[in-house]
ZALUMDO-342212 format. One record per atom (N, C-alpha, C): z, x, y. Coordinates in steps of 0.2 Angstrom, whole numbers, plus 5000, padded with zeros to 4 digits. Layout:
% residues N
ZXY
...
This chain:
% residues 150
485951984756
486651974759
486851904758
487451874753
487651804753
488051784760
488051754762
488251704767
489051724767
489551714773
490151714775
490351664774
490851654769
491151594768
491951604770
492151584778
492751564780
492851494781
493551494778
493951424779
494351424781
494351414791
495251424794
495251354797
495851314794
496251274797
496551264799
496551234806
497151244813
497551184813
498051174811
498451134814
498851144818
498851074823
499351064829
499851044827
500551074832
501251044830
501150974836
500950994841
500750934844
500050914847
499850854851
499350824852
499150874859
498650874861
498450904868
498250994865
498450994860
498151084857
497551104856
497051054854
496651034851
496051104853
495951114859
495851134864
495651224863
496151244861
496351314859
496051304850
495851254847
495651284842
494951314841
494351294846
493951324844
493851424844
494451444850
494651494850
494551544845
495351504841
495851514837
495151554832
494751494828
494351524823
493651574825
493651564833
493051634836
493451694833
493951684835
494351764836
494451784827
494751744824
494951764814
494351784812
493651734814
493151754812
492751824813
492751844822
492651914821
493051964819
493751954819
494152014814
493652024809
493851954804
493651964800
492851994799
492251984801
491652034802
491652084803
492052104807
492152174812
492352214805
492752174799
492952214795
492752194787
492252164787
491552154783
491952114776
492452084777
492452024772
492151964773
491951964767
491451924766
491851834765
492351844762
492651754763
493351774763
493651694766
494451704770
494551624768
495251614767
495551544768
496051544772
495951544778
496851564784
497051494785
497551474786
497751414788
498251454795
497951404801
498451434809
498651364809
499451374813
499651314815
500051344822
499851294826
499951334832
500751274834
501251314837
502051294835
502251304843
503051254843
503351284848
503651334849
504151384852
504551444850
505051394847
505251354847
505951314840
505551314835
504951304834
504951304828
504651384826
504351414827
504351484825
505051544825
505451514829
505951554827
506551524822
506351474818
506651434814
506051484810
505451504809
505251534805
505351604805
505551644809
505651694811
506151714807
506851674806
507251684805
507351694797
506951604795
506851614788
506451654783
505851674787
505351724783
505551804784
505651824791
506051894793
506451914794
507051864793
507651874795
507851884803
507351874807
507451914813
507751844819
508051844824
508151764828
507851784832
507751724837
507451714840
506651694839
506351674845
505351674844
505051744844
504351754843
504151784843
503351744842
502751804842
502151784845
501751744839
501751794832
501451764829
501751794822
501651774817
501951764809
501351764804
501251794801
500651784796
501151814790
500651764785
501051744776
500551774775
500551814771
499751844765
499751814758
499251784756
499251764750
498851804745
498551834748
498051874744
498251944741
497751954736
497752004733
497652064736
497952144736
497552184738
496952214736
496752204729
496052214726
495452174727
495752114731
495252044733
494652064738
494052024738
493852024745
493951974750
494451934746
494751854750
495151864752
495051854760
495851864763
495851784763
496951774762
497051724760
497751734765
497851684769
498551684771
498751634775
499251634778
499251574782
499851594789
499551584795
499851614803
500151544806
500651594808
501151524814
500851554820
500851504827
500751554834
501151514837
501451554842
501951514846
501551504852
501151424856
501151414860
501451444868
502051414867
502851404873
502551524873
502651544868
502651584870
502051654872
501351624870
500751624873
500651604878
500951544881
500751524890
501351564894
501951594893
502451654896
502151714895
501751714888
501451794892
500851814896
500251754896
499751754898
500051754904
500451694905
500751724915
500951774918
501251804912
501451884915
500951934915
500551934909
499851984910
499351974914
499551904915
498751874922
498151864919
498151844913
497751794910
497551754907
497151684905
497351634902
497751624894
497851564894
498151544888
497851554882
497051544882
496751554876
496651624877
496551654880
496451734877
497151784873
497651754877
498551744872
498251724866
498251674864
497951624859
497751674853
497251684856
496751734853
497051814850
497251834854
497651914853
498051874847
498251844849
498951804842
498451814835
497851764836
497551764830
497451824829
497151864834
496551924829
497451984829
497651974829
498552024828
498551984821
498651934820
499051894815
498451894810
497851904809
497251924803
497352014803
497452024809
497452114806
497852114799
498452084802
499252084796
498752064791
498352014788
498151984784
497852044780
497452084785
496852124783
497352194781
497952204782
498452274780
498752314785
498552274790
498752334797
499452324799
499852374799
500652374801
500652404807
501252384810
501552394818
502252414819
502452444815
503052454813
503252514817
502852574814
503152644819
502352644825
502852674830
502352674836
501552684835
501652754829
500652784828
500352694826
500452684822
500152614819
500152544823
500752544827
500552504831
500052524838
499952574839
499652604844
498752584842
498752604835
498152584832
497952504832
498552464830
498452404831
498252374836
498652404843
498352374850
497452404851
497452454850
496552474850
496152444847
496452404840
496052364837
495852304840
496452294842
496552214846
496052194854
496152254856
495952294863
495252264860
494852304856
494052304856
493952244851
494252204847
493952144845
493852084853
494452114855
494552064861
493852064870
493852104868
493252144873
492552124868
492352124863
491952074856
491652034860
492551984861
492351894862
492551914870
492251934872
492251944880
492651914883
493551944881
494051924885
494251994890
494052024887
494252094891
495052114886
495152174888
495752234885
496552184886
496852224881
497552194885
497852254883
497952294880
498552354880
497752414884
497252404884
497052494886
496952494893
């Protein structure tokens, strides 16, 4: 069995984030194992909600912020997942307060949602999204944050 060759780069929109990225790459990584690809090239930037909903609008047409944003660059016949995720901060620390807990484990759901996208998984009609949260739900439980949708 050759060796797992991921390469996720986090960049901050500001200074003090630093903190969330060891997170960031625990989490893309076990997606990614959980789901037996072998090599990745993610780029995460972790944003304000002004600046992802300036992406929001320009990549989905939709306004306002929202959580997370994944680009797929990859091929679907590939075993390289290839793509690049925004994560809204501002809006990772509002919901961690309302679900009752911490900012990295937000942080986290963000990434491992924003690699499913990467890996093919839609949320669009409820069955599918229903399937997404279970996925999210048992990655998360993985990295011993505990459930968030079950």
């Amino acid at each position: 069995m050759e060796p797992l060759g991921y390469e996720i780069h986090v960049y901050l929109e500001r200074r003090g984030r630093a903190r969330y990225a060891a997170w960031l790459r625990r989490a893309i990584r076990q997606a990614l194992k959980t789901h037996k690809r072998r090599s990745a090239m993610i780029d995460v930037n972790l944003v304000s909600d002004r600046a992802i909903a300036r992406l929001n609008r320009e990549f989905l047409q939709h306004a306002g912020p929202t959580d997370v944003i994944s680009l797929n660059y990859g091929h679907d016949n590939s075993q390289l997942v290839e793509g690049e995720m925004y994560i809204s901060i501002d809006t990772a620390r509002r919901e961690a307060r309302r679900r009752g807990h911490s900012v990295s484990a937000e942080v986290c759901l963000y990434a491992i949602h924003g690699t499913l996208h990467l890996l093919g998984y839609d949320d669009r009609d409820p069955a599918d999204a229903q399937r997404m949260h279970a996925k999210e739900d048992e990655l998360l439980k993985e990295l011993g944050l505990g459930a968030v949708y079950g």
